[in-house]
C-alpha positions, -999 to +999 in steps of 0.1 A: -734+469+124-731+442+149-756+420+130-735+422+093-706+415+112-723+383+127-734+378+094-698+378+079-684+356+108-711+330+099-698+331+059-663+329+064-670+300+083-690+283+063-670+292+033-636+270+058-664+241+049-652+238+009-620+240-010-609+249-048-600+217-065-579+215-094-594+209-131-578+180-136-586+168-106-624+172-109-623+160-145-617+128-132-645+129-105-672+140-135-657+123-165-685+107-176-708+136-164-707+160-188-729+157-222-713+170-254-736+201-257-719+219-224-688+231-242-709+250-264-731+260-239-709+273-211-675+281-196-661+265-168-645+289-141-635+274-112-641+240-090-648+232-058-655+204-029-660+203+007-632+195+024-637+155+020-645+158-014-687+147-010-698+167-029-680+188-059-693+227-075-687+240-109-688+276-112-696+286-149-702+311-175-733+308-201-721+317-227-754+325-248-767+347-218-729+365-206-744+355-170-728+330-143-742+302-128-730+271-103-740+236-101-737+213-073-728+179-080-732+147-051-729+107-059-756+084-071-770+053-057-741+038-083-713+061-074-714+086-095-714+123-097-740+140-108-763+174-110-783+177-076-789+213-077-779+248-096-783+286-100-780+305-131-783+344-143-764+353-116-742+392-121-707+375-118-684+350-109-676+357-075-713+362-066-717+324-080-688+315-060-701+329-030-735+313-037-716+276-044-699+275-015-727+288+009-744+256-009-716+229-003-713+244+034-754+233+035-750+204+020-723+195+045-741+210+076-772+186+066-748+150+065-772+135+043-752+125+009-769+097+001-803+113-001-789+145-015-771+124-046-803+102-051-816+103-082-840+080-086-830+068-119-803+042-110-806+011-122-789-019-095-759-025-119-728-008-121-696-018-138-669-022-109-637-032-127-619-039-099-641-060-073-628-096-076-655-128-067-649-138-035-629-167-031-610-167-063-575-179-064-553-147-073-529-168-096-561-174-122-558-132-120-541-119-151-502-106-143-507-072-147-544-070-129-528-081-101-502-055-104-529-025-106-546-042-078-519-050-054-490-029-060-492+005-035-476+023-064-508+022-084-534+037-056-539+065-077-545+044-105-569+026-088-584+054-076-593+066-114-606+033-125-632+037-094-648+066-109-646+051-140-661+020-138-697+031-128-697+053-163-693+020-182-722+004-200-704-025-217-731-045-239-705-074-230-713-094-197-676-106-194-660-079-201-649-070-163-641-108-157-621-105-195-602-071-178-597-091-144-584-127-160-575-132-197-578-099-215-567-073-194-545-058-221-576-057-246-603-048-225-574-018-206-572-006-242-613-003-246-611+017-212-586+040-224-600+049-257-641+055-234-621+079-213-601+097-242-632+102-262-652+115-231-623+141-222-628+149-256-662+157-255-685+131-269-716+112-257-704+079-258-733+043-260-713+006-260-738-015-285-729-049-291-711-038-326-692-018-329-673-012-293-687+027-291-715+049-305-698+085-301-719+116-305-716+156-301-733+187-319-731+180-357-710+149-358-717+110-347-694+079-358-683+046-343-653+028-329-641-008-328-614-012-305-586-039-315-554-048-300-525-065-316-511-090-290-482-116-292-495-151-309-494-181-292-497-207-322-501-203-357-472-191-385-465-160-364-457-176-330-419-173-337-420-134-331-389-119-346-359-098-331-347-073-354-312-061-348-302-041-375-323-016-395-324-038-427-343-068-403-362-036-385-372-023-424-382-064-430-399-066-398-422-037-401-427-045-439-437-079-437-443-095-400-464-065-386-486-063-415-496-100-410-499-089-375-522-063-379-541-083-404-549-112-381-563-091-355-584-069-381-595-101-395-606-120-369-626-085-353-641-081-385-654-121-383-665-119-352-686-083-361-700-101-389-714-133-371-749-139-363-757-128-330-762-155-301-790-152-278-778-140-245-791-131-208-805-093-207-777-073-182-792-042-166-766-011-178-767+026-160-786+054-178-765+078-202-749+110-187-761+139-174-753+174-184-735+198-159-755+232-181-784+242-168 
């Protein structure tokens, strides 16, 4: 008796060594983690971290099998999270619970996250959107970048593009200077759609053309990602200011069509060019799957 009430002492300690975490929260830790498959495949329960947030734990059902499982996820050489360990056909959910957190409490006891997260697959390039080259001016910093990188209002902003950024495989080699100086609106709008189609579900690839390759069971298509900005020159630079509805009805009916037309057209030229030759950039292999 003694010795399984040692036993216990030692596991509820261990288990004060991880937290629950919400969905949300761990969604944006592993948004690019996930391949399209694992909704089919499995149910997510519950989520978890040690207390500093390391390492992160899925507890799921398979839903082929009507067993439970975990998964233990840690950071790559790049930053981001992925599988480093798992147990499946396990009798239930708070057995798999049990045997998660025993694991984070390990992995914390050990110290070692680097080695633990290594996967020795990471290439030495990874998309950081917001790391600046040192010694640039901030006025040559496009308006609002500065805002997302300056403002203390938009930490947890920051915070999401950080876990972001290392998913990115832009075929583009400007496109973080492009999102740091003179296209932050466009390239922003490139960001958004990569994350919406990820919480959606979909394998995502960024060729040259089209902006995204998206891909799940039984469906593939593609994505060009355009924005409609203010003109600087040209017949449309006098941008108009409708007051009533009958300039409102003329202004949607026959400025924004030109609008949109521009923008289409000139994506559409530029789609349709010959390709220029241009230096090879090392991009960050595809996503991993959380399912077993």
């Amino acid at each position: 008796m003694g010795q399984a009430k040692q036993k216990n002492r030692i596991r509820e300690e261990r288990q004060k060594l991880s937290r629950p975490m919400s969905r949300a929260r761990f969604n944006v830790f592993a948004i690019g983690t996930r391949m399209s498959p694992t909704r089919y495949m499995s149910e997510e329960i519950s989520f978890w971290s040690d207390q500093e947030e390391r390492v992160l734990g899925l507890v799921f059902r398979d839903t082929t099998d009507d067993d439970y499982g975990w998964i233990l996820l840690a950071r790559d050489r790049l930053g981001r999270f992925r599988s480093v360990d798992l147990a499946v056909s396990l009798r239930s959910p708070e057995y798999a619970t049990v045997g998660l957190r025993q694991r984070i409490a390990k992995a914390v006891e050990d110290g070692d996250f680097a080695a633990l997260g290594h996967q020795d697959d990471e290439t030495n390039y990874a998309t950081n959107l917001l790391d600046v080259p040192p010694g640039t001016d901030p006025e040559r910093l496009h308006p609002h970048f500065r805002v997302l990188l300056d403002e203390p209002s938009r930490a947890p902003a920051r915070a999401v593009f950080r876990e972001i950024g290392p998913w990115l495989t832009p075929s583009d080699p400007h496109f973080v200077s492009e999102f740091q100086f003179k296209q932050f609106d466009q390239r922003l709008w490139e960001v958004y759609l990569w994350s919406a189609l990820r919480e959606m579900g979909f394998d995502i690839t960024q060729p040259e053309a089209p902006d995204f390759l998206c891909r799940a069971p039984r469906v593939e298509f593609t994505v060009e990602a355009t924005t409609v900005t203010a003109s600087t020159s040209g017949a449309l630079v006098n941008h108009p200011d409708p007051k009533t509805p009958v300039e409102m009805r003329a202004f949607l009916a026959d400025y924004m069509p030109m609008k949109f037309g521009s923008s289409l057209k000139t994506s559409s030229t530029k789609r349709t060019q010959p390709a220029k030759a241009t230096g090879s950039v090392a991009r960050p292999p595809g996503s991993h799957s959380l399912s077993p």
